[in-house]
C-alpha positions in Angstrom: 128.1 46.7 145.9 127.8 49.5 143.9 129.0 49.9 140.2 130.0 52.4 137.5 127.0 52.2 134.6 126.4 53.6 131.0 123.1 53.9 129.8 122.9 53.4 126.0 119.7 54.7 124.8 117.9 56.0 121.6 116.9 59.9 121.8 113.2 58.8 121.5 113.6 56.6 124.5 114.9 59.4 126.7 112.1 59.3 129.3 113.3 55.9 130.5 116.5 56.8 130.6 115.4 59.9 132.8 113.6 57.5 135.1 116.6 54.9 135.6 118.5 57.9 136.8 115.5 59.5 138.8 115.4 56.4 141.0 117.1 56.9 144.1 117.1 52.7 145.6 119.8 52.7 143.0 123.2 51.1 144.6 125.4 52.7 141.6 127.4 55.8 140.1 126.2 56.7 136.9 128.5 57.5 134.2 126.0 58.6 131.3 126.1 61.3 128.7 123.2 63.9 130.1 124.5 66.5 127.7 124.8 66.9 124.0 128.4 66.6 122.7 128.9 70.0 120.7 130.5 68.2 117.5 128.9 67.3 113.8 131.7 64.9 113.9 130.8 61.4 114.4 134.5 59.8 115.3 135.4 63.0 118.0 131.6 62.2 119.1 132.7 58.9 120.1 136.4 59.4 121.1 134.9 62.0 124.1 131.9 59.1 124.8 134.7 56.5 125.5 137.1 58.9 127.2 134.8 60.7 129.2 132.1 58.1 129.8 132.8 54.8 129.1 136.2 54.6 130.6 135.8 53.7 134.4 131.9 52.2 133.8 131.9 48.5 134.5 127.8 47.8 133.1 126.0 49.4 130.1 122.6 49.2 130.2 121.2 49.1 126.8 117.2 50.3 126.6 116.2 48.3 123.8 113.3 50.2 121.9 111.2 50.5 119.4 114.4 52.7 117.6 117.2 49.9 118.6 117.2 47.4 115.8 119.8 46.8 112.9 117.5 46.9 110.7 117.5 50.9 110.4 121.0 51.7 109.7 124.3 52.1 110.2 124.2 56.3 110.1 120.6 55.6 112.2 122.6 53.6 114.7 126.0 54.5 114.8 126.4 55.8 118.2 124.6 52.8 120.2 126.6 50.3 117.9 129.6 52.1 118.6 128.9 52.5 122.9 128.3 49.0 122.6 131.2 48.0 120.9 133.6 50.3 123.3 131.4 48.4 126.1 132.7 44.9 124.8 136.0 46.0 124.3 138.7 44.4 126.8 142.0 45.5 126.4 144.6 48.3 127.1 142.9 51.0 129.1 139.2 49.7 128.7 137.8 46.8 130.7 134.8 44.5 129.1 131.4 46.3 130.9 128.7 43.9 131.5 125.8 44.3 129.3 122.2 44.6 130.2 119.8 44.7 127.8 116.5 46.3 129.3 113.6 45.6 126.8 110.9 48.9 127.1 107.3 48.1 127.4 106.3 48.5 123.3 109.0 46.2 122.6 108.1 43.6 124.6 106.1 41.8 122.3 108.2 41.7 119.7 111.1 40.5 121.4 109.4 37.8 123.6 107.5 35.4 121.8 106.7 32.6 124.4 107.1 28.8 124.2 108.2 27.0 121.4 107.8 22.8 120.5 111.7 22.1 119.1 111.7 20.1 116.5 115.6 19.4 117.1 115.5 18.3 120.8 111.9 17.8 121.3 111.7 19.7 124.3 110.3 23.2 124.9 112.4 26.8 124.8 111.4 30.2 125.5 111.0 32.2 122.3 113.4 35.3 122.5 113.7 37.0 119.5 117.4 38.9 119.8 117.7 39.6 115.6 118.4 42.5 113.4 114.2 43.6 114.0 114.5 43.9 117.3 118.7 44.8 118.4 121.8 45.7 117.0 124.0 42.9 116.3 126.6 43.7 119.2 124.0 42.9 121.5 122.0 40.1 119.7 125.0 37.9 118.5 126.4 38.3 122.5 123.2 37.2 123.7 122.9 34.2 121.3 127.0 33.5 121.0 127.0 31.2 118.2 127.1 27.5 119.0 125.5 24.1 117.4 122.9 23.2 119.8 119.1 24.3 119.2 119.3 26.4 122.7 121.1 28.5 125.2 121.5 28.2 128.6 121.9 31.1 130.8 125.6 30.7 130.8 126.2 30.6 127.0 125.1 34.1 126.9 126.9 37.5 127.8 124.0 39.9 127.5 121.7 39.5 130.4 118.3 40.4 128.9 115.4 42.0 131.2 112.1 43.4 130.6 111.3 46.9 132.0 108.7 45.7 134.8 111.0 43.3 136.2 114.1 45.1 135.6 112.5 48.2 137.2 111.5 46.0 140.7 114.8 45.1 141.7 117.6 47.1 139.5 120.2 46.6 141.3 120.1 42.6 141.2 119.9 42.6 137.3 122.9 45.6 137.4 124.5 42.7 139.3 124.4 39.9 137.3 125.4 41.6 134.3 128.5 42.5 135.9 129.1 39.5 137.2 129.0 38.3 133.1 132.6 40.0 133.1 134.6 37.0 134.9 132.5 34.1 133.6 133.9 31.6 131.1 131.2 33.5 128.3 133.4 36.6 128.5 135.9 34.7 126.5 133.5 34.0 123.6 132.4 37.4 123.4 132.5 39.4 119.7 133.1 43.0 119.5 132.4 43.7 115.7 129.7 40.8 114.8 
């Protein structure tokens, strides 16, 4: 099944963005800005991104670069945070998109750190590192939804996280499950403005 998608990407992360929408074993109808909105002003900017764009996509994929993190700004970030936050948005005339955070090869690192020894449960997690250094905070607090256990199953997150390699083998499976995010229980625990 086919859906509508967004891609959220920094400028300096443009040739990814170009290959996602070069591949043709893509199953959906892409709804990205491909043009430069003629405007200095930041709030008609965004108006014509939710309007024009937004409206009618059901999955933003968010490339999560070296550029992405929180840690750089609100006037550095302001768009992403803002295509994000129209992304999570549910109510009149908008419909919560799935969101799928693709991480790009020289962030990979950073963002996955392996295994970790818990010193709360014992056991062992996978070290993802979704903070303010690596995403903005729409994407890493609905990734890691607040709760008081010392890990997260798949289905206490909204964000379905993906590294480019894998993400670029089967798109349309990981396209898929991040819409599929939309009518699970999570979607209900999801924060707009973090």
């Amino acid at each position: 099944m086919g859906h509508t998608v967004y891609i959220s990407f920094k400028f300096e992360d443009q040739s990814y963005k170009d290959q996602v929408q070069s591949w043709d074993h893509l199953d959906y109808v892409d709804r990205s800005l491909n043009e430069k909105i003629n405007s200095e002003n930041a709030d008609y900017i965004m108006q014509k991104i939710r309007s024009d764009y937004l409206r009618g996509s059901t999955v933003t994929i968010f490339l999560i670069g070296d550029n992405s993190a929180e840690i750089f700004g609100w006037d550095e970030q302001q768009y992403i945070k803002r295509e994000l936050q129209g992304s999570l948005y549910n109510g009149a005339g908008n419909t919560r998109n799935g969101i799928l955070g693709v991480v790009l090869p020289s962030m990979m690192d950073s963002v996955y750190g392996g295994k970790y020894a818990c010193s709360t449960c014992q056991g062992s997690h996978n070290l993802v590192r979704m903070n303010d250094s690596t995403v903005i905070k729409e994407f890493g607090h609905n990734y890691y939804i607040p709760h008081d256990r010392c890990a997260w199953t798949e289905n206490e997150r909204y964000c379905v996280l993906v590294g480019w390699e894998d993400f670029r083998s089967d798109p349309n499976s990981w396209i898929d499950k991040a819409f599929d995010k939309r009518d699970e229980p999570i979607a209900q625990k999801v924060t707009v403005y973090p």
